[in-house]
MMTF fields as JSON, N, C-alpha, C and O atoms, coordinates in Angstrom:
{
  "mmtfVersion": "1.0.0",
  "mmtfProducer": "UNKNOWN",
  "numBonds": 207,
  "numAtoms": 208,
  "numGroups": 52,
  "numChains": 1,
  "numModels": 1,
  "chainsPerModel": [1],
  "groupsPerChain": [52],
  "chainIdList": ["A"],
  "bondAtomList": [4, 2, 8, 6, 12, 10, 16, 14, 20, 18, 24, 22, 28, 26, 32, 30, 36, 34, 40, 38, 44, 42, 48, 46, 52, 50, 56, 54, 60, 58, 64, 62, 68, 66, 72, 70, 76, 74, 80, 78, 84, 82, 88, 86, 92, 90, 96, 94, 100, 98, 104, 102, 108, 106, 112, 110, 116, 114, 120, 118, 124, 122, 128, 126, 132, 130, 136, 134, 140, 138, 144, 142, 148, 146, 152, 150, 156, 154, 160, 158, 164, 162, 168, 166, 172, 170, 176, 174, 180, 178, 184, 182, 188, 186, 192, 190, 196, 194, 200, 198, 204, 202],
  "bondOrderList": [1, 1, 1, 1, 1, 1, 1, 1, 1, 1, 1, 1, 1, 1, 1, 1, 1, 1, 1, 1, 1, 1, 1, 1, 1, 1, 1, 1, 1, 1, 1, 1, 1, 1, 1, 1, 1, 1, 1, 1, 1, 1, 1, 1, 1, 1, 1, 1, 1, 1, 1],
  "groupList": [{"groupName": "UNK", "atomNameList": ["N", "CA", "C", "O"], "elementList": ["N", "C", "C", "O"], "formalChargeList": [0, 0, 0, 0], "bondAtomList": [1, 0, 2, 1, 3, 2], "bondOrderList": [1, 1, 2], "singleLetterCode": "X", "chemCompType": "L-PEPTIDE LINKING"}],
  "groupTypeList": [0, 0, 0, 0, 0, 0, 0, 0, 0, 0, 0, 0, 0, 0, 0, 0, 0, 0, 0, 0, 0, 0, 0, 0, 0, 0, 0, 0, 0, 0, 0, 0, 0, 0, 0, 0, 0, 0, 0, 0, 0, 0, 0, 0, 0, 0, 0, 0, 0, 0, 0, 0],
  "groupIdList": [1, 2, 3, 4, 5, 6, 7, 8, 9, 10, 11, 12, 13, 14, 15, 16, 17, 18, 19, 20, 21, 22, 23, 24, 25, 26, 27, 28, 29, 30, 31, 32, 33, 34, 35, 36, 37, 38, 39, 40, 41, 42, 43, 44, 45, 46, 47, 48, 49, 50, 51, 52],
  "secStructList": [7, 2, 2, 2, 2, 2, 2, 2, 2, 2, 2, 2, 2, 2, 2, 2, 2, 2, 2, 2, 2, 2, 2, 2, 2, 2, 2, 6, 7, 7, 7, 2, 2, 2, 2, 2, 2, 2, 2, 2, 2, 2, 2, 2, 2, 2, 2, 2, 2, 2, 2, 7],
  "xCoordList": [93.848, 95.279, 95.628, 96.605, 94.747, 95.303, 94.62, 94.912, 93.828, 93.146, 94.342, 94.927, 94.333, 95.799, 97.072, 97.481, 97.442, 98.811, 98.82, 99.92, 97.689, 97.376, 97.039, 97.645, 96.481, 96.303, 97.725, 98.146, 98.511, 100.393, 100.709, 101.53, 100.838, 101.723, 101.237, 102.096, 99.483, 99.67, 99.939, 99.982, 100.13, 100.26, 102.034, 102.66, 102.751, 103.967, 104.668, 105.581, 104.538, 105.333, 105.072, 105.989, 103.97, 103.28, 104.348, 105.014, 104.327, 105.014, 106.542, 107.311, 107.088, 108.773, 108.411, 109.339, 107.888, 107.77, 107.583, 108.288, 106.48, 106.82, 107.758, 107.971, 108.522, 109.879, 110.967, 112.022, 110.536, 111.67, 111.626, 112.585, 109.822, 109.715, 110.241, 110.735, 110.383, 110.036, 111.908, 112.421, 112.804, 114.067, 114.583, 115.771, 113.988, 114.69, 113.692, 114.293, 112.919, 112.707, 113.606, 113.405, 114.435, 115.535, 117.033, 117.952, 116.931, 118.081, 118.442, 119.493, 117.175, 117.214, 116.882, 117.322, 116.067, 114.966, 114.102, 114.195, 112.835, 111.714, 110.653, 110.161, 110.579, 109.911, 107.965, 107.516, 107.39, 105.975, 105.34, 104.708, 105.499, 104.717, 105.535, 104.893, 106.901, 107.093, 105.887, 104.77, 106.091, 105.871, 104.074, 103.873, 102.989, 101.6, 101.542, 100.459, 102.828, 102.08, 102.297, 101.313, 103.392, 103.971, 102.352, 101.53, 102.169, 101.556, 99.992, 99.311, 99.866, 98.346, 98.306, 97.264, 99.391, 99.377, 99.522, 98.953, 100.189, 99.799, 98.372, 97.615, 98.005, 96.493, 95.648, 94.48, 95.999, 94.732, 95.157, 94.403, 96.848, 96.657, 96.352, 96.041, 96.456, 95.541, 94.37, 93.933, 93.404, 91.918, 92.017, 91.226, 92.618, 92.614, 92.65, 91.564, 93.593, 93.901, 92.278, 91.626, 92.08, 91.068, 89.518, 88.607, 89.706, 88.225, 88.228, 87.307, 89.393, 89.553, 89.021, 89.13],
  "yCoordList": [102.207, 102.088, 100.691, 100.45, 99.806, 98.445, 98.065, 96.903, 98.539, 98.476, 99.245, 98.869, 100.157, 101.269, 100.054, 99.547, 99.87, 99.232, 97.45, 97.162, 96.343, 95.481, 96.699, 96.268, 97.537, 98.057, 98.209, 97.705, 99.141, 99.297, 98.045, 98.052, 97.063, 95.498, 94.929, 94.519, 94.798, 94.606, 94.849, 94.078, 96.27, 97.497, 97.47, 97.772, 97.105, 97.213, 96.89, 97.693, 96.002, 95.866, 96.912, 97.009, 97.963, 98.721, 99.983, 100.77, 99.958, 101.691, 100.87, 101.79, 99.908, 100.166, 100.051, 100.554, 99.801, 99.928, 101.452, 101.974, 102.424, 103.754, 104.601, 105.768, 103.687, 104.669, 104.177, 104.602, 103.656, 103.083, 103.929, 104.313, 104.165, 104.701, 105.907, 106.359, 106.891, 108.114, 108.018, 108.713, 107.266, 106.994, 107.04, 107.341, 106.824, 106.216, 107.761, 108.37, 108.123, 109.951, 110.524, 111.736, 110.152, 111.57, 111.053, 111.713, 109.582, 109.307, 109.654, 110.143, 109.265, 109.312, 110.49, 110.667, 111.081, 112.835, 111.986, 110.777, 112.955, 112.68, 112.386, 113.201, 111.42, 110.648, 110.42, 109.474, 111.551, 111.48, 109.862, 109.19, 109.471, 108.222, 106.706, 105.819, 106.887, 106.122, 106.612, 106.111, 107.445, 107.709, 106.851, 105.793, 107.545, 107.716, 106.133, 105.608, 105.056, 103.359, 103.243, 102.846, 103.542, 102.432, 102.901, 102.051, 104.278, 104.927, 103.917, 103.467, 103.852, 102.969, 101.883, 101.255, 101.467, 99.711, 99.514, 98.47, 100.224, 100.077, 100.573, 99.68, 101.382, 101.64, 100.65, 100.515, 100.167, 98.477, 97.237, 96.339, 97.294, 96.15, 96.44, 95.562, 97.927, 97.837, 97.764, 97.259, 98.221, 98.086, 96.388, 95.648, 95.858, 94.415, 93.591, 93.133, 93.413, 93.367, 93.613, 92.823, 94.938, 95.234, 94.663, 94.754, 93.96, 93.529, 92.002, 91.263, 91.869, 89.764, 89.442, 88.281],
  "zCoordList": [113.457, 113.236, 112.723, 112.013, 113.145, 112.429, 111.345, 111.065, 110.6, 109.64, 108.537, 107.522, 109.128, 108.193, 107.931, 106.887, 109.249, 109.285, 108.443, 107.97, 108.269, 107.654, 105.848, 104.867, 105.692, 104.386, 103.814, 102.773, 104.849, 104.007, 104.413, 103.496, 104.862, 104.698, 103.437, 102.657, 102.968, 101.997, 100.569, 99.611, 100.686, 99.342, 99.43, 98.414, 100.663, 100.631, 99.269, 99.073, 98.301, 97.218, 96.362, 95.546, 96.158, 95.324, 96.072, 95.398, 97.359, 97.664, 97.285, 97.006, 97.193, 96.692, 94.991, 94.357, 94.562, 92.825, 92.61, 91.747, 93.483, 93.412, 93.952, 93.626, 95.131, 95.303, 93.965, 93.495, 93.838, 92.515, 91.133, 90.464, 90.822, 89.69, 89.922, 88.889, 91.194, 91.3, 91.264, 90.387, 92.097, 91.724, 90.476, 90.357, 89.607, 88.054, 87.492, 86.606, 87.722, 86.805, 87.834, 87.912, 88.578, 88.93, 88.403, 87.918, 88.688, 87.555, 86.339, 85.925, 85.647, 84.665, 83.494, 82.359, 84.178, 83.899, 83.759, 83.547, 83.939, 84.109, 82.708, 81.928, 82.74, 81.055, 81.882, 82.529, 81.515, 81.748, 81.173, 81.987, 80.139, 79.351, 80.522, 81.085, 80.542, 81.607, 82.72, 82.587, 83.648, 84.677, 84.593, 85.189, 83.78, 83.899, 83.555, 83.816, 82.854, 81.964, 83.8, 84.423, 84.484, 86.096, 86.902, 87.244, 87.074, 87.639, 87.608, 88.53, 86.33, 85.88, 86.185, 86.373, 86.289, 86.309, 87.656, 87.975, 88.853, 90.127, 90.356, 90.736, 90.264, 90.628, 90.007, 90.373, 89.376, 88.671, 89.36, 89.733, 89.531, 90.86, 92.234, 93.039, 92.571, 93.847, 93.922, 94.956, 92.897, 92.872, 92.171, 92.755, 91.344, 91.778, 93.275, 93.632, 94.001, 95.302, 96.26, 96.942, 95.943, 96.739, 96.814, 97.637, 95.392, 95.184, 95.774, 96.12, 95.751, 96.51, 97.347, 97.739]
}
């Protein structure tokens, strides 16, 4: 459990950039090429992050 709970404190800025993206495709309709560039670019800074 604390291995989990230190993993989401430090991914925390990554889950509000995806409640945000997933916010702005219901605002806005849903634009796939948005969605998959945000989508990519968090998953390369978490496997960045992860390799430190």
């Amino acid at each position: 459990m604390k291995q989990t709970l230190s993993y989401l404190s430090r991914h925390k800025r990554f889950g509000i950039i995806l409640l945000g993206i997933i916010a702005l495709n219901i605002a806005y309709g849903f634009d796939p090429r948005f969605t998959i560039i945000n989508l990519l670019w968090i998953a390369i800074s978490i496997i960045k992050i992860d390799k430190i």
